[in-house]
N, C-alpha and C positions, 0 to 999 in steps of 0.2 A: 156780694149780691149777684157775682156773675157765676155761669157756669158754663164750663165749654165742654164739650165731647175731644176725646182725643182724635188726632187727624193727624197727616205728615208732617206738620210743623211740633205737633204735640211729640212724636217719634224723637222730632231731635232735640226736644227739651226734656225729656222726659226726666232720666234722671239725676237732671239738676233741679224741675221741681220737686220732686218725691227729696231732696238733701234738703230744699228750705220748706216742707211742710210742716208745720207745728199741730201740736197737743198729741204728739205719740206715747206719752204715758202710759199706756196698757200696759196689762199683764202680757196680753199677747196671747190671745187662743183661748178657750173657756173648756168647761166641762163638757160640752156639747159635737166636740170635734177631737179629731185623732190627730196628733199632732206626726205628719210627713216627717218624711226623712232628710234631714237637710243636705246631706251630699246625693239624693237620690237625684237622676237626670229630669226633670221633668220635661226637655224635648230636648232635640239636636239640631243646628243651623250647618248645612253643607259641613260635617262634622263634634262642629264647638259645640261644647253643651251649656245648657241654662239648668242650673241645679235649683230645686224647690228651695231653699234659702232665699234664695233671689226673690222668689214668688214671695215668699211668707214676708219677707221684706218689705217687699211694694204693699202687700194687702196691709201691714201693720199700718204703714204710711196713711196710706190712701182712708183705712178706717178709722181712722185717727184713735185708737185705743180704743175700739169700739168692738173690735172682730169678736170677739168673746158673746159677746149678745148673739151671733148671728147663727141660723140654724146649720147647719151640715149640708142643706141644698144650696142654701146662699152662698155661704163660703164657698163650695163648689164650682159655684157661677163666679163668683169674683175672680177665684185663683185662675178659673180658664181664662174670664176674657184679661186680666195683669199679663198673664201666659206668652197671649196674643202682642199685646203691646211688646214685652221685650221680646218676641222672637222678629217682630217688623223692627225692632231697635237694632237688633244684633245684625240683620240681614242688611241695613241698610251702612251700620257701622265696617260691617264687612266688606261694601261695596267704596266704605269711604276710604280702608285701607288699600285697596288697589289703586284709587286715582289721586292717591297722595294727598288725600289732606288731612289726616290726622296732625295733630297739635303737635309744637315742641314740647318740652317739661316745663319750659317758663312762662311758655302762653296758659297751660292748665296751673303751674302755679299762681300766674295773676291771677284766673279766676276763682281760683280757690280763696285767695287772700280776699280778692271784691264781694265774696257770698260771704265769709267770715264776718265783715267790716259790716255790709252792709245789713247782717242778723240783729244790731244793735245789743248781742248780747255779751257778757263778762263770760272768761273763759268757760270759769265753773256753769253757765249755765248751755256753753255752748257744748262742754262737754258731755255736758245731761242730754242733751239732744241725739248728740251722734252716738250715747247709749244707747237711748231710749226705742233711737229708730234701726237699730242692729249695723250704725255705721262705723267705717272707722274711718283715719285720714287715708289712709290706701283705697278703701272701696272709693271714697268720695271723691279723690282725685282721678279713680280709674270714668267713672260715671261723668264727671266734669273731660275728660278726654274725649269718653265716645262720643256725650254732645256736641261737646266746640265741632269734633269731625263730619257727622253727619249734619251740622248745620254748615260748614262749607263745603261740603258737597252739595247739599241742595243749594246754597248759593251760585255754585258752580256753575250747575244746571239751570236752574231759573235767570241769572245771567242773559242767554241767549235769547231773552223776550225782550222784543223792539219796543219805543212808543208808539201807542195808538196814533192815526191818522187826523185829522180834524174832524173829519166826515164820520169817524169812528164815534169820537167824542160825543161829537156834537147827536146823531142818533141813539146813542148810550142815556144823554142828559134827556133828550125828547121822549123816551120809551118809562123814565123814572122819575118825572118831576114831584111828585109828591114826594117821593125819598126824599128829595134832598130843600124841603119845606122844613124852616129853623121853628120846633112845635114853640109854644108858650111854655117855659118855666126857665130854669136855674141852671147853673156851673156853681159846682159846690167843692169845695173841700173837707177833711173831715181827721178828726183826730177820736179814733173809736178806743172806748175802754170798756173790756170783758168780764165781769164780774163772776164768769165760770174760773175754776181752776182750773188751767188749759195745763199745768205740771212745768216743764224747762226754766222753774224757777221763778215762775210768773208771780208779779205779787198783787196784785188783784186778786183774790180768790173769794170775795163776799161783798156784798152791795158794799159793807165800809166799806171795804178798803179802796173798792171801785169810786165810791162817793169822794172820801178822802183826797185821791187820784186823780179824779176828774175836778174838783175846786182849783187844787194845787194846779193843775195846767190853765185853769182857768183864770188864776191870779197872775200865773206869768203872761199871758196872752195881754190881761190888762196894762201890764206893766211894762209892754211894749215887744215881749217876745215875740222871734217869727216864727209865724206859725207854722209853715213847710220845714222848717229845722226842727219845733216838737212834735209835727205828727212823724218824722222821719225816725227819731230817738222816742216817742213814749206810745201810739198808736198802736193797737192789737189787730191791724188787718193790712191784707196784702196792701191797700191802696200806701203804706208807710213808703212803699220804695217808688213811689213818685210823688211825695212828699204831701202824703192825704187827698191827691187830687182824684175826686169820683166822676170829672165829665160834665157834660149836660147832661141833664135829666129833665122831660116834660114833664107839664103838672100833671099827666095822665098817667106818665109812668110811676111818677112819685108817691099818686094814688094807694098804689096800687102795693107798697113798702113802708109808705110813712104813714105815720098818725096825722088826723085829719086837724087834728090844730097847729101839725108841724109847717104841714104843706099851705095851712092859710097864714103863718105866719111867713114862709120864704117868698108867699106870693104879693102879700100885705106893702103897698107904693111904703108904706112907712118906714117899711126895714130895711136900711140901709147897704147901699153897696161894703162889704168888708164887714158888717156886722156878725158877731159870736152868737149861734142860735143853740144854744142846748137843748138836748131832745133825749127821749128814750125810746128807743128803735129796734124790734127783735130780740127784748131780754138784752141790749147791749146799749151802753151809755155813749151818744156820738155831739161832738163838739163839732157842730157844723160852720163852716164860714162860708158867706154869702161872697160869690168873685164876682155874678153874672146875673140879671134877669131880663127875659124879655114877657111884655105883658100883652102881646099877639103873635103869631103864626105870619113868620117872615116869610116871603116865597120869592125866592132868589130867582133871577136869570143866567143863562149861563156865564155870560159878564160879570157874573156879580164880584165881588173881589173874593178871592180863593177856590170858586166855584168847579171852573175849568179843570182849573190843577189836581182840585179834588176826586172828577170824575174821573180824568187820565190816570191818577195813580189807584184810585179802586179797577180799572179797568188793567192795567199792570198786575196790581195783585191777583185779580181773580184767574188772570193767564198765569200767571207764575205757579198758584197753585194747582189749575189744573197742570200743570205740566210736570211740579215737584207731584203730583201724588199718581200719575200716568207715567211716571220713572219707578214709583216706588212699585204699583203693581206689575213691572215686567219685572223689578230685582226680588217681588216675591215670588214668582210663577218660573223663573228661570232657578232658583234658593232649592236644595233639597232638604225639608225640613219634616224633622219626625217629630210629634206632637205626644207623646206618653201620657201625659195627664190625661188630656181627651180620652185617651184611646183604653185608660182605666175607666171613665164613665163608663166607656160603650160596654167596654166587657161586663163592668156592676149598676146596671140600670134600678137597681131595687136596694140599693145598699142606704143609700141615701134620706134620712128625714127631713120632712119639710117643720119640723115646730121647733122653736128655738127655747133653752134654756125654760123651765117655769118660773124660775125667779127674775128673768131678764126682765126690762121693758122696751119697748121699741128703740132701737138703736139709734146716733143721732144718721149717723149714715141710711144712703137710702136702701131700703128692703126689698125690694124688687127682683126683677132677676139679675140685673146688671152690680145691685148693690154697693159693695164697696171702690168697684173699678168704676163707677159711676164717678167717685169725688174727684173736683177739677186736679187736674194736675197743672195748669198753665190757665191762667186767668185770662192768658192774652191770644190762648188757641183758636186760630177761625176754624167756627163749627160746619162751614159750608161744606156738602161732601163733593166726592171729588168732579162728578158730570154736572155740577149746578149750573145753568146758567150763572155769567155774570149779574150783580146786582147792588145797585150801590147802598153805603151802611145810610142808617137812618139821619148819623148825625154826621156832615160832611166835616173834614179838618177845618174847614175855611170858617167855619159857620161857631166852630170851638172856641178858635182861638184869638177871638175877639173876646178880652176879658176887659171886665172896669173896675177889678180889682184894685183893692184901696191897701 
């Protein structure tokens, strides 16, 4: 349900989310597009080059087997702004090789081995994937490198941010108390079953088999199963790899996602803390468990317990990213970097149609201009850009992790 925009934190997770996105089953391209040249350069970074492979790569990912629907203009727009993202990947990987933090082989082999594990899936399906999305164990491990790299470099860098002052704090808390007001609703967990055929072997593929699916976890649940161990092992969304947990969510937000007899039943005194709520939510079947309710609009003081702590470290983070993404734009402005793709729009301004396929239908990906580089790559990317003010998140940690989970 989340979506982020990519930013410098996005840069250095990049293509470790693009190895664990799922449903890349496409064909990959449609009749509506001229399929590039995979060893062509599509630009160069202070030499290295990014071959359109790479591009075609990311857009499969990122489209989730959708690219084929999309027109010749979109595709376009997508492979430019993928482009963009790995040539800020490469410039910043580059800048990670100089100040020595690139990985050893054992640190990119643990994390290879922890996304393996943590895929939940049987080799053959694991295999299917890194078909599916044009990987191999070599690309994957190279991708898992320049991550880990460029996220200690920006560690590096953002390191050098002190804690705020008291005075800091404390006029931080006064300028945003509504923010950090605990709204009226839930902390939920969720154990989601997708009754699309998302392909990497998935066996859901029809309300049965989804129905089936979803009983069957439902009797283990009764039977005393935990529940963070099945949505970890049987859940079909990101939230699996923090063991179903979706957060607080206000009754307003929930509005606004859930069916309106879901949301009067999580709100209902009757339903218990730890109670199993089944729902149908988005065309997807979600076993919700209740951890959390509040039935009014808490309004903390900065005293309150975790309050403080929470503004200090939103106020850390918010320095730390300005600072990681005001490093990234002096290592892009000092980067000599030659853009080819682009530089084929400008030459062929007319080349290009905007209608997609006649037999398509609208793609699940979005259509816009931004399209397929639109879909999140990191669920956990802060979308704040980089001169935002500070500003604290809606839901403070303090105000979370007060659970009365049963």
């Amino acid at each position: 349900m989340r979506k982020a925009n990519f930013t410098i934190w996005g840069a250095a997770l990049l293509a470790f989310a693009l190895l664990m996105m799922g449903g890349c089953s496409g064909s990959g391209g449609g009749s509506n597009s001229s399929q590039p040249n995979a060893n062509e350069a599509a630009a160069t970074v202070n030499g290295k080059v990014i071959k359109m492979e790479e591009v075609e790569r990311a857009l499969k990912q990122q489209a989730q087997g959708q690219e084929g629907k999309l027109s010749p203009l979109e595709l376009a727009a997508a492979r430019l702004q993928i482009l963009e993202q790995l040539i800020q990947n490469e410039v910043m990987y580059q800048k990670a090789e100089k100040a020595g933090t690139v990985p050893t082989d054992d640190e990119v082999t643990a994390e290879y081995n922890k996304t393996r594990t943590q895929s939940n899936m049987s080799q053959e399906q694991w295999d299917k994937l890194m078909k599916d999305s044009g990987q191999t164990e070599a690309s994957a491990r190279e991708s898992i490198k320049k991550s880990l790299a460029i996220k200690k470099l920006i560690d590096s860098v953002t390191g050098k941010v002190e804690p705020p002052k008291d005075s800091e704090v404390e006029a931080f808390f006064n300028s945003n108390k509504d923010a950090f007001v605990k709204k009226k609703g839930v902390k939920l967990a969720a154990i989601v079953i997708d009754p699309a055929n998302n392909g990497e072997g998935d066996t859901t593929v029809d309300e049965q088999s989804a129905v089936l699916a979803g009983n069957d976890i439902i009797k283990q649940l009764n039977a005393g199963a935990d529940f963070t161990q099945l949505a970890r092992e049987k859940s079909e969304d990101q939230s699996r790899f923090q063991g179903g947990d979706l957060g607080y969510i206000s009754e307003e937000d929930m509005k606004q996602s859930f069916p309106e007899q879901v949301v009067a039943s999580l709100m209902n005194p009757q339903t218990r803390i730890g109670q199993i709520v089944p729902a149908r939510i988005q065309g997807k079947f979600y076993i919700l468990k209740l951890q959390e309710r509040s039935d009014r609009d808490e309004v903390p003081t900065l005293e309150s317990p975790g309050v403080r702590e929470s503004a200090t470290n939103q106020l850390i983070n918010s320095r730390k990213q300005l600072l990681a993404a005001s490093f990234q734009a002096i290592a892009m402005n000092e980067a000599k970097i030659v853009n080819n793709l682009a530089q084929k729009v400008v030459d062929n301004p007319n080349d290009l149609s905007g209608a997609r396929p006649a037999s398509s239908e609208t793609p699940a990906a979005n259509t816009n201009a931004n399209t397929a580089a639109n879909a999140p790559a990191n669920s956990n990317a802060n979308t704040k850009p980089a001169n935002a003010p500070a500003k604290p998140e809606t839901k403070p940690a303090a105000n979370t992790a007060k659970s009365n989970t049963k």
